[in-house]
N, C-alpha and C positions, 0 to 999 in steps of 0.2 A: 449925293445925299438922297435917300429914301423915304418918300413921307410916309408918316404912320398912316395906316389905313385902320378900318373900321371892323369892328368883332364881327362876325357872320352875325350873330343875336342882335346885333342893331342896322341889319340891310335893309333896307326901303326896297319895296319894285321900282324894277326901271321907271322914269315918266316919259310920258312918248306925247307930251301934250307942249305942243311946238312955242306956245306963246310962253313958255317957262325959261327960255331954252335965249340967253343976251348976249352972252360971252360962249367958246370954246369952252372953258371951264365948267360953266352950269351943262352943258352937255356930257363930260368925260364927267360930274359929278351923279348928277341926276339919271342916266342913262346908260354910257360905256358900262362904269367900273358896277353897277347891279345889275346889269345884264351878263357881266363877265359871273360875276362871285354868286348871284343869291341863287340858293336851291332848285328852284323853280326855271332858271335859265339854265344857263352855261355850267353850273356847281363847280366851278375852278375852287378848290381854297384858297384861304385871300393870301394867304402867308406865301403863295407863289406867283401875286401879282405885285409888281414893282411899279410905282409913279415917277416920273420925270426921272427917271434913271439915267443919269448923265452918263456922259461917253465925252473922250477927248475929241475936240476941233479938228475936221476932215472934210474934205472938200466932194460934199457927197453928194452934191448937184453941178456936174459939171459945166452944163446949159446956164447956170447962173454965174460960176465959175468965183462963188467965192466960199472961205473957210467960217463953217459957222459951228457952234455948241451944237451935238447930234443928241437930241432930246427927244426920243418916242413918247406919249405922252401915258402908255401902257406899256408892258410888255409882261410876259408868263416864263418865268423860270421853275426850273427843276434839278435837282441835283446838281447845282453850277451851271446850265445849259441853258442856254436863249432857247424858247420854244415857239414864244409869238411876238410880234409886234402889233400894237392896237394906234391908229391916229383918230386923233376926233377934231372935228371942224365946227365954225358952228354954222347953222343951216343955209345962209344963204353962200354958203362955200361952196361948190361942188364936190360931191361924192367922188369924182373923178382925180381931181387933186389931191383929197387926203389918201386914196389907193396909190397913186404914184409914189405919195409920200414913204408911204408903208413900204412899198418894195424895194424905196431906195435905202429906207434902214436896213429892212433884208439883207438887201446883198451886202450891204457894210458888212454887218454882223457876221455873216457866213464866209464872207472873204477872208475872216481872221481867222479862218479854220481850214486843215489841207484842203488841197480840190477834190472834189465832189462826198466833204463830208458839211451839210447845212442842216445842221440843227434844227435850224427855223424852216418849216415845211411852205405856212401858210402863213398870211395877214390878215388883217381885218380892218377895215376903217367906218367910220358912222358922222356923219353931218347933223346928228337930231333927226333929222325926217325919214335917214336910209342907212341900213347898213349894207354894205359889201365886203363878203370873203372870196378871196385868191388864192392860190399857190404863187409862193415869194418870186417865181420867174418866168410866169405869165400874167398879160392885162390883160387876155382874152378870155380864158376862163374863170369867168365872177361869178359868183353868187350874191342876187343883189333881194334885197327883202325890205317893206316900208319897215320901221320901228313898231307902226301901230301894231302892223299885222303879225311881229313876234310874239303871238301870245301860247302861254303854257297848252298844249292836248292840239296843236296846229302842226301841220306836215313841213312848215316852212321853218319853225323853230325844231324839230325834227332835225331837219337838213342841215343845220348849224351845229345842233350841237352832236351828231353824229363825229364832226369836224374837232370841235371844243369842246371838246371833254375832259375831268379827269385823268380815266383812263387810258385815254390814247396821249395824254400828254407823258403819263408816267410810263407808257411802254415806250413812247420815242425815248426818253431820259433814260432808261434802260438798255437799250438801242446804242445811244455815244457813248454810253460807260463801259459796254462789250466793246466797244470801237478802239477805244483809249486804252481798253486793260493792257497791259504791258503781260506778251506769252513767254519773255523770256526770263530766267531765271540763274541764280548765281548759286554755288553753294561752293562754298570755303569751310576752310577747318576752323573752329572756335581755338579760338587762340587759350582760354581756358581751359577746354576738357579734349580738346583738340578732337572732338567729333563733328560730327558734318551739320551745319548751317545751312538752310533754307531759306532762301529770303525773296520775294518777288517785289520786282522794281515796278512804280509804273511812271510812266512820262507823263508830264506836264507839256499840255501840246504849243500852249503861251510859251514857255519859258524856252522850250525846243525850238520855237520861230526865234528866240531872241539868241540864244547860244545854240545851236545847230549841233556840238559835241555832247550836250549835255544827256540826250538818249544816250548812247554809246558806253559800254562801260566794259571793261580791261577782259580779255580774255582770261579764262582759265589759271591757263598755265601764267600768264604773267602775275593774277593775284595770290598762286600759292608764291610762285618767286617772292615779292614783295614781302608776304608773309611769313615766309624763310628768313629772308633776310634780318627782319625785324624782329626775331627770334632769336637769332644768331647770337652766342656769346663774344663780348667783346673783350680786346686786350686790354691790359690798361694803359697803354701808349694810348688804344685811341680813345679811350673814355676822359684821357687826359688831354687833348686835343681837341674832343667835343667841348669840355669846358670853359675854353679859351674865352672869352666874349668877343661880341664881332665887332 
């Protein structure tokens, strides 16, 4: 389930004032989610940020080695596409922790897609006091910035949102939809006016991991066969025989 989020016309600034900050929650409220959405930061539209976006139970820590509800506490979609994952901690968590976190939803998420197509580039995680941006499959390249110090016309919120933007979110999204399109193409005779049909397939890359045939579709010559066939005038021996019930 998706909780409702908030109209851009009623975004608060992030608060970066740590004694506000009790629970996990008043951080991804207070901070994350308008630092991701309002204007003046990130400018994500909000209608492409998801909350507690559940995922089925997988055992995505294996160091802990048990199966739990995989719940980013953020995440940025587009066009169907995972784009970010966001963790938020609260302050006396380390920074460090909620990054790991991130990366392991990462690769979740991307593992459910062929190899080496990952949607999800980068992560982000924030404690109230710190945020840190990654690429999803390294901990060594962070970008780590205080909260206070993301403010609007500063080199260091800059650097972020170079990162998180918009724009580079909708050309990624644009990016797996070129990836996905389906080049291949059918054209059969309209069984109507018996001229040629065009029709371009595209694959479901999900429903293709679960049924493997389901890309795959009939050559040619076998769907004019079929088409022939299904044409064909019948006797009435066998139209009398189709009737039979089974």
């Amino acid at each position: 389930m998706i909780a409702k989020l908030k109209p851009r016309d009623r975004i608060q600034t992030p608060v970066t004032n740590l004694s506000e900050f009790n629970t996990e929650s008043d951080v991804e409220q207070k901070l994350v989610y308008p630092f991701l959405v309002h204007p003046s930061f990130m400018d994500i539209p909000s209608e492409w940020v998801r909350t507690k976006e559940y995922m089925e139970p997988t055992e995505i820590d294996k160091g802990a080695g048990k199966r739990v509800g995989y719940i980013p506490d953020y995440s940025v979609w587009r066009s169907g596409f995972p784009l970010l994952v966001v963790e938020a901690k609260r302050p006396d968590e380390p920074i460090e922790k909620a990054i790991r976190e991130a990366h392991l939803y990462a690769n979740r998420i991307n593992n459910r897609y062929p190899p080496n197509v990952n949607p999800i580039r980068y992560v982000l995680a924030c404690n109230g006091e710190q945020f840190a941006l990654a690429p999803f499959d390294s901990e060594t390249e962070l970008l780590y910035a205080k909260a206070v110090d993301l403010r609007p016309g500063t080199d260091i919120l800059a650097a972020f949102k170079a990162i998180l933007n918009k724009d580079e979110f909708e050309k990624r999204a644009q990016e797996m939809n070129v990836h996905f399109q389906s080049r291949r193409f059918t054209r059969v005779p309209s069984l109507l006016t018996g001229t040629q049909v065009t029709e371009q397939l595209g694959i479901n890359p999900f429903a293709q991991e679960l049924f493997p045939t389901s890309g795959k579709r009939p050559t040619r010559r076998r769907t004019t066969s079929l088409i022939a066939a299904m044409s064909r005038p019948r006797s009435a021996a066998s139209m009398a025989r189709c009737s039979k019930p089974i």
